[in-house]
C-alpha positions in Angstrom: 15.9 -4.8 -21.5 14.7 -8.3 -20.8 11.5 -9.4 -20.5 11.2 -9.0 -16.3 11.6 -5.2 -16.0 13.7 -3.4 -13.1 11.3 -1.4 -11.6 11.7 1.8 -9.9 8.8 2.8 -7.5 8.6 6.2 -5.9 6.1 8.3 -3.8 6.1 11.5 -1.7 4.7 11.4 1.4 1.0 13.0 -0.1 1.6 10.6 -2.9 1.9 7.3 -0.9 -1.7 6.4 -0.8 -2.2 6.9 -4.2 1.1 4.7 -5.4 -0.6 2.0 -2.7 -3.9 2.0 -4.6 -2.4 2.2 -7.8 0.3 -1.3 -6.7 -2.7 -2.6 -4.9 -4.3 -2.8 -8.6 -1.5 -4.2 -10.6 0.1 -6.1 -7.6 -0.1 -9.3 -10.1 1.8 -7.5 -13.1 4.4 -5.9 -10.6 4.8 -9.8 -9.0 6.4 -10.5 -12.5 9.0 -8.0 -11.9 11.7 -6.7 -9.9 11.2 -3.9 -7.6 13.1 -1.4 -6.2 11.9 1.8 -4.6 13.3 4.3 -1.6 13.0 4.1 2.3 9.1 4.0 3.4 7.1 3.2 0.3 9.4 0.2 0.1 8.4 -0.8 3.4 4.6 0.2 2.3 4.9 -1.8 -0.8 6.0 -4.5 0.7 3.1 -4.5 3.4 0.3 -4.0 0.8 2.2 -6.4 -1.7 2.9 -9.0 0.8 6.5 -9.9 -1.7 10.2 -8.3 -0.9 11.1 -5.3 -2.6 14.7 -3.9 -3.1 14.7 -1.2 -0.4 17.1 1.8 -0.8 17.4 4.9 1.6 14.3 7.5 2.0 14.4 10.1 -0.5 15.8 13.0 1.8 18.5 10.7 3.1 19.9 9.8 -0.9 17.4 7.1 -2.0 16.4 9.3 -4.8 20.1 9.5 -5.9 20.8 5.9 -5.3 17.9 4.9 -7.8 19.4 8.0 -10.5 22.8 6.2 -9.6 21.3 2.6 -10.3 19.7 4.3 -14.2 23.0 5.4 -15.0 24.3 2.2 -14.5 21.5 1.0 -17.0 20.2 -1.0 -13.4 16.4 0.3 -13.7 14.8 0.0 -16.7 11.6 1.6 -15.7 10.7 4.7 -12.9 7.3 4.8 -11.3 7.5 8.3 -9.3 4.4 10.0 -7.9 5.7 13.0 -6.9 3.9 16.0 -5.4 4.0 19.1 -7.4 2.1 20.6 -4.7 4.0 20.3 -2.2 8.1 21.8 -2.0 10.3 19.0 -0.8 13.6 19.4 1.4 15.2 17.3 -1.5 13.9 19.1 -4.0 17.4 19.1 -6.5 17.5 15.5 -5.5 14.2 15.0 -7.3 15.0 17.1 -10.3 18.5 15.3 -10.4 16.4 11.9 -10.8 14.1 12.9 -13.4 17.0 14.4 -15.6 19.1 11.3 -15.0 16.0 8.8 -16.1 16.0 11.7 -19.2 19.4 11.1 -19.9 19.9 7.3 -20.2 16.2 7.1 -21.7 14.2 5.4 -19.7 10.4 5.4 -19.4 9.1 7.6 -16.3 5.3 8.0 -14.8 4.7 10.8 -12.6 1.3 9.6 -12.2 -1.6 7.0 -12.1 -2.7 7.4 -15.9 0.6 7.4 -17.2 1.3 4.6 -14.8 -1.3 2.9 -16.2 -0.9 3.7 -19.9 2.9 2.7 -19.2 2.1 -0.6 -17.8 -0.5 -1.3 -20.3 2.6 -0.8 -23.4 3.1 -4.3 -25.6 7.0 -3.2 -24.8 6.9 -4.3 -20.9 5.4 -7.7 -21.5 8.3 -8.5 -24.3 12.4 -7.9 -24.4 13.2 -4.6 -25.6 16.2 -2.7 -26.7 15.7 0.8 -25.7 18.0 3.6 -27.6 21.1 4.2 -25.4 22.7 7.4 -25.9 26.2 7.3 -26.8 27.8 10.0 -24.8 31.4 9.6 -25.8 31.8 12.6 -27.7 30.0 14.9 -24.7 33.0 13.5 -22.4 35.5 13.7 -24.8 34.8 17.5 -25.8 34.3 18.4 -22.3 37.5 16.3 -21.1 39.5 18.8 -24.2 37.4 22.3 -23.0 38.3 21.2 -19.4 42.3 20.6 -20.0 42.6 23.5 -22.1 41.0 26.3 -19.7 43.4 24.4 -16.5 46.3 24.9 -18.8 45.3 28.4 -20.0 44.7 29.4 -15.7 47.7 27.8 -14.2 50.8 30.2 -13.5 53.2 28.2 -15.1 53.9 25.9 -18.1 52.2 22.2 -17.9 54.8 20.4 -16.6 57.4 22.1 -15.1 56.1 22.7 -11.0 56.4 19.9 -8.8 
């Protein structure tokens, strides 16, 4: 993780103004760094920021998954999401698929404006850092063999020999 951090900015609709204030605050630490974040609090950001963020879709319409698409691809190296856990959203498995994702390939999440804060305020985002990537080989190999060998146990005749 280089020293200018890919950052991932998120915020349900009851969340926005709070993720406004909060960039509003720290717009001079999130100038040193590259932003991404879905539909209309991109747009928002970039308003209150007055500096271009990297806009994806809104959450409902896959922004959520493009960002989990972009941490699997070790393309974020930090998520900022304010989400509402008041409030049940349309894209609700969407949102749970993200935070799993940003689980998996270890990344550093907020969900709110103290651990926002406390994130922002770490010695590791002013510096490089190598974050622990998980090595998932064996998980795809095992499941690749379990996969193969309950196919071959189901089909109706011997591997090989239909056309």
């Amino acid at each position: 993780m280089q020293q200018t951090k890919r950052i991932a900015i998120i915020a349900h609709n009851n969340k926005k103004r709070d993720i406004l204030d909060w960039a509003r605050f720290n717009r001079h630490f999130l100038a040193q760094h590259e932003l991404y974040a879905t539909g209309t609090t991109g747009k928002l950001l970039e308003q209150e920021l007055g500096y271009p963020i990297h806009k994806l879709q809104s959450g409902p319409l896959g922004g959520d998954q493009q960002i989990g698409a972009k941490i699997s691809m070790q393309e974020i190296d930090v998520l900022i999401f304010f989400w509402d856990p008041l409030e049940q959203q349309p894209h609700d498995p969407d949102v749970k698929a993200l935070l799993r994702i940003a689980v998996v390939w270890n990344i550093p999440v907020a969900c709110n404006r103290a651990s926002a804060d406390f994130l922002i305020s770490s010695t590791l985002m002013y510096n490089e850092y190598q974050p622990y990537l998980p090595d998932y080989q064996h998980y795809l190999e095992h499941n690749f063999q379990e996969q193969a060998i309950e196919v071959k146990t189901k089909l109706p005749f011997p591997l090989g020999t239909a056309s």
